[in-house]
C-alpha positions as protocol buffer text, in pm:
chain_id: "A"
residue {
  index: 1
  type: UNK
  ca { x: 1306 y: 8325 z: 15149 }
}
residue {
  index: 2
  type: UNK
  ca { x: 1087 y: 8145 z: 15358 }
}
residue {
  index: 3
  type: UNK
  ca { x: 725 y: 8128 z: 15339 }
}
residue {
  index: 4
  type: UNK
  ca { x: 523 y: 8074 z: 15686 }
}
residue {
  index: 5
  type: UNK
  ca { x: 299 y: 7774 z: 15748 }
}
residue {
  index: 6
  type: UNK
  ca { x: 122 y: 7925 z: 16057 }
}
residue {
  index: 7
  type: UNK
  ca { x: -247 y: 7874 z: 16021 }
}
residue {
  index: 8
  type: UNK
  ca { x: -252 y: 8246 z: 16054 }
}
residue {
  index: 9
  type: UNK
  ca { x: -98 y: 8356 z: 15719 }
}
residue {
  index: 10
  type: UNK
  ca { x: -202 y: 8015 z: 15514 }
}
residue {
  index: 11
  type: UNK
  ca { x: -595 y: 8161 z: 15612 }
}
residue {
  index: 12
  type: UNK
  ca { x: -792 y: 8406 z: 15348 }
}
residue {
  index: 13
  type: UNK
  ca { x: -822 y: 8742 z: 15388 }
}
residue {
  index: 14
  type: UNK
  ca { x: -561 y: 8987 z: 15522 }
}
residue {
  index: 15
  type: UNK
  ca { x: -384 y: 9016 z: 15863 }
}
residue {
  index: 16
  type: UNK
  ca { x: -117 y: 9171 z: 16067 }
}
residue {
  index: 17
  type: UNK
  ca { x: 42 y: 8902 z: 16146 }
}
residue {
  index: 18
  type: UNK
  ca { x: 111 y: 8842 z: 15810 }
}
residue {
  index: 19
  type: UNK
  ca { x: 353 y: 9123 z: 15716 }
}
residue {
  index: 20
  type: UNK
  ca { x: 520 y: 9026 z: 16043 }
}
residue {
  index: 21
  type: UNK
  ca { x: 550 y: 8687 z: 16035 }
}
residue {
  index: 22
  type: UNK
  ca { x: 750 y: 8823 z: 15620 }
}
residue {
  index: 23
  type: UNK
  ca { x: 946 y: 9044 z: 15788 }
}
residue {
  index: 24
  type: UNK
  ca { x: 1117 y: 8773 z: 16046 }
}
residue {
  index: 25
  type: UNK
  ca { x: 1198 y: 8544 z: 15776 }
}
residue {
  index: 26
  type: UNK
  ca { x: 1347 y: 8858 z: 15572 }
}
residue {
  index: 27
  type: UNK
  ca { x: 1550 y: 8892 z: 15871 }
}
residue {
  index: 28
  type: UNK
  ca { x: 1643 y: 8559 z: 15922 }
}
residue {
  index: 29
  type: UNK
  ca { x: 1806 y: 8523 z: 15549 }
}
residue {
  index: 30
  type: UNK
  ca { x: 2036 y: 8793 z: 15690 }
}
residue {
  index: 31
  type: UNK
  ca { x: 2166 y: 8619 z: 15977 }
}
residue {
  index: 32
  type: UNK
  ca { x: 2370 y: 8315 z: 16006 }
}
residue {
  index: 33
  type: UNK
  ca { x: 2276 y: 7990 z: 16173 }
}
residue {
  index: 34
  type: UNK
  ca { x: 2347 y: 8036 z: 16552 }
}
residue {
  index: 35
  type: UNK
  ca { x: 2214 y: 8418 z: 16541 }
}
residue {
  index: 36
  type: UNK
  ca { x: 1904 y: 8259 z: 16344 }
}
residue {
  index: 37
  type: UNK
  ca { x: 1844 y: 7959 z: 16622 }
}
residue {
  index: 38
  type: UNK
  ca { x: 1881 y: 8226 z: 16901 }
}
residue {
  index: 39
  type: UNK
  ca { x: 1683 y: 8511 z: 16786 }
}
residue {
  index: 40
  type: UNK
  ca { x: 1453 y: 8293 z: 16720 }
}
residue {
  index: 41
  type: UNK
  ca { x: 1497 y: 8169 z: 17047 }
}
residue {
  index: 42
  type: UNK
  ca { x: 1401 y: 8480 z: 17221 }
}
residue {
  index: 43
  type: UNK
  ca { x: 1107 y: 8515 z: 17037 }
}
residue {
  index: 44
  type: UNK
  ca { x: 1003 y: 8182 z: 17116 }
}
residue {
  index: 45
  type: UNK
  ca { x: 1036 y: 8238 z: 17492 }
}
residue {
  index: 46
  type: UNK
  ca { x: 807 y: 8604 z: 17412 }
}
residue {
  index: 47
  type: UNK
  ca { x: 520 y: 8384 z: 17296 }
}
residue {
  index: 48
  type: UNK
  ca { x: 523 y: 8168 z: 17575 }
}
residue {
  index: 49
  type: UNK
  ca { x: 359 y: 7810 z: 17593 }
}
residue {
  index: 50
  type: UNK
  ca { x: 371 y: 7640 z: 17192 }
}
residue {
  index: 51
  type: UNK
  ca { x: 595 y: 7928 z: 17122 }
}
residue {
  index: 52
  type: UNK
  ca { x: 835 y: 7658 z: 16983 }
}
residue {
  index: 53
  type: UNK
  ca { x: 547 y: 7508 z: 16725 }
}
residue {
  index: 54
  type: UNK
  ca { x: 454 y: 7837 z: 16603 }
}
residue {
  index: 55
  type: UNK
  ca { x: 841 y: 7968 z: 16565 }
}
residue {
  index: 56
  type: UNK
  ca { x: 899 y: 7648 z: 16423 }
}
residue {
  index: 57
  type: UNK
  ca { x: 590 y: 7690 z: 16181 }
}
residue {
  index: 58
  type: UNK
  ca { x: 668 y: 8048 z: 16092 }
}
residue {
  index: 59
  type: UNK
  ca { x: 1055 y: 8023 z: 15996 }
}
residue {
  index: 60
  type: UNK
  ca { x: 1070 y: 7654 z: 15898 }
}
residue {
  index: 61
  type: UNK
  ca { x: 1335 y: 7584 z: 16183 }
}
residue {
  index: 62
  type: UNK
  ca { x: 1322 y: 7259 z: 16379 }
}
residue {
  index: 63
  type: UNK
  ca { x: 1162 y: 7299 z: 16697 }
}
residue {
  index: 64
  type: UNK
  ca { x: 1457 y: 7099 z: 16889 }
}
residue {
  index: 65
  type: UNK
  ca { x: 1678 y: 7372 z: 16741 }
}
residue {
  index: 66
  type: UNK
  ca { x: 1491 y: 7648 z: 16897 }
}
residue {
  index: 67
  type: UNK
  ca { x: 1493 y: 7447 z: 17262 }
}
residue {
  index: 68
  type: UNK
  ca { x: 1888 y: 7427 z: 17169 }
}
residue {
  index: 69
  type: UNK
  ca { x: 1901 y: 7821 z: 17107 }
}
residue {
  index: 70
  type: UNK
  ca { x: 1743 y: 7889 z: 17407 }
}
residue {
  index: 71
  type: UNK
  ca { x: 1933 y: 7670 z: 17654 }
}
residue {
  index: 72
  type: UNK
  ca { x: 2243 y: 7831 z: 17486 }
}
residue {
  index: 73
  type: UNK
  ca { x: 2141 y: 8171 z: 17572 }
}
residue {
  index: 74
  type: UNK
  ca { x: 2015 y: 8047 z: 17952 }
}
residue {
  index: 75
  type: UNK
  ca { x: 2393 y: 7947 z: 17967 }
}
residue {
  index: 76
  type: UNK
  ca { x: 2509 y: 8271 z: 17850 }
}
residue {
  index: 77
  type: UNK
  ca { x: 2671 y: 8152 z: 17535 }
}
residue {
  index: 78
  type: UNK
  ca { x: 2916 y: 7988 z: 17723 }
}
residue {
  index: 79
  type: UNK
  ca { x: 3162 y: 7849 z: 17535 }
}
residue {
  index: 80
  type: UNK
  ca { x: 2981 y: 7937 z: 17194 }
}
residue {
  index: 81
  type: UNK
  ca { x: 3276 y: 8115 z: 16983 }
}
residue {
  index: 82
  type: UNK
  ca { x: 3282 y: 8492 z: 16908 }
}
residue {
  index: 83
  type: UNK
  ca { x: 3506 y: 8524 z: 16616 }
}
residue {
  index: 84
  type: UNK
  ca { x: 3317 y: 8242 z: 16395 }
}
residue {
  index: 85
  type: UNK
  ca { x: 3028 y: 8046 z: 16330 }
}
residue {
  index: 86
  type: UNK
  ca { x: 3104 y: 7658 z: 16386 }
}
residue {
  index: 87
  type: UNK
  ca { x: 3257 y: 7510 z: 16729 }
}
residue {
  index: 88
  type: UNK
  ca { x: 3598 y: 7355 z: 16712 }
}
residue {
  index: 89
  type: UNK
  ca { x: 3602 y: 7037 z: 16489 }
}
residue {
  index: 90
  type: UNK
  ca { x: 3264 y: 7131 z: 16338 }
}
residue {
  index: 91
  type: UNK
  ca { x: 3220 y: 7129 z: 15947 }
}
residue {
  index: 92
  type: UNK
  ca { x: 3332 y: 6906 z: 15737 }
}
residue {
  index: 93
  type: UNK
  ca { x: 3684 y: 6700 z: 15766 }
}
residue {
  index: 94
  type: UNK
  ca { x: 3931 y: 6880 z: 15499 }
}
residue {
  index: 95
  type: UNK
  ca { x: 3994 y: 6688 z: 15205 }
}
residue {
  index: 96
  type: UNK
  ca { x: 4335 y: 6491 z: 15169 }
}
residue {
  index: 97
  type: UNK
  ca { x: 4604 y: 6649 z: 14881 }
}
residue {
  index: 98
  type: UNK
  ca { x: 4620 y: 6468 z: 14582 }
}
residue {
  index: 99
  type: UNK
  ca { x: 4899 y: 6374 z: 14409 }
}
């Protein structure tokens, strides 16, 4: 799991943020990568302006991912799939049989 590199928890002393900030990242092991870059996503667009940097700083995920997770759910998920994780054609090519 993650560790967060928000000035927040890498300060002394204790604070609520803190125990939050674990418990997303707990949460994000759980999830795979498209629900990862759109819940984090939403809560991106809760904190507002620089809600990218922190989100970025608190779950290690690139902040151009979050912008993509968000324009995907301001699109609706449109033409994300429902029954798997990749997009047509994504992943690697499979490998060619040997003889």
């Amino acid at each position: 799991m993650r560790t967060c590199q928000c000035p927040t928890c890498q300060g002394p002393g204790a604070h609520p943020d803190k125990l939050l900030h674990h418990r997303i990242n707990l949460f994000l092991d759980r999830l795979d990568e498209q629900q990862r870059r759109w819940y984090v996503a939403i809560e991106s667009m809760k904190a507002g302006y620089g809600g990218d940097t922190l989100l970025s700083q608190i779950t290690g995920l690139n902040a151009e991912t979050i912008r993509r997770g968000r324009q995907e759910l301001e699109a609706e998920l449109a033409g994300r799939p429902t029954d798997h994780v990749r997009a047509a054609g994504g992943g690697r090519p499979t490998a060619g049989k040997k003889r």
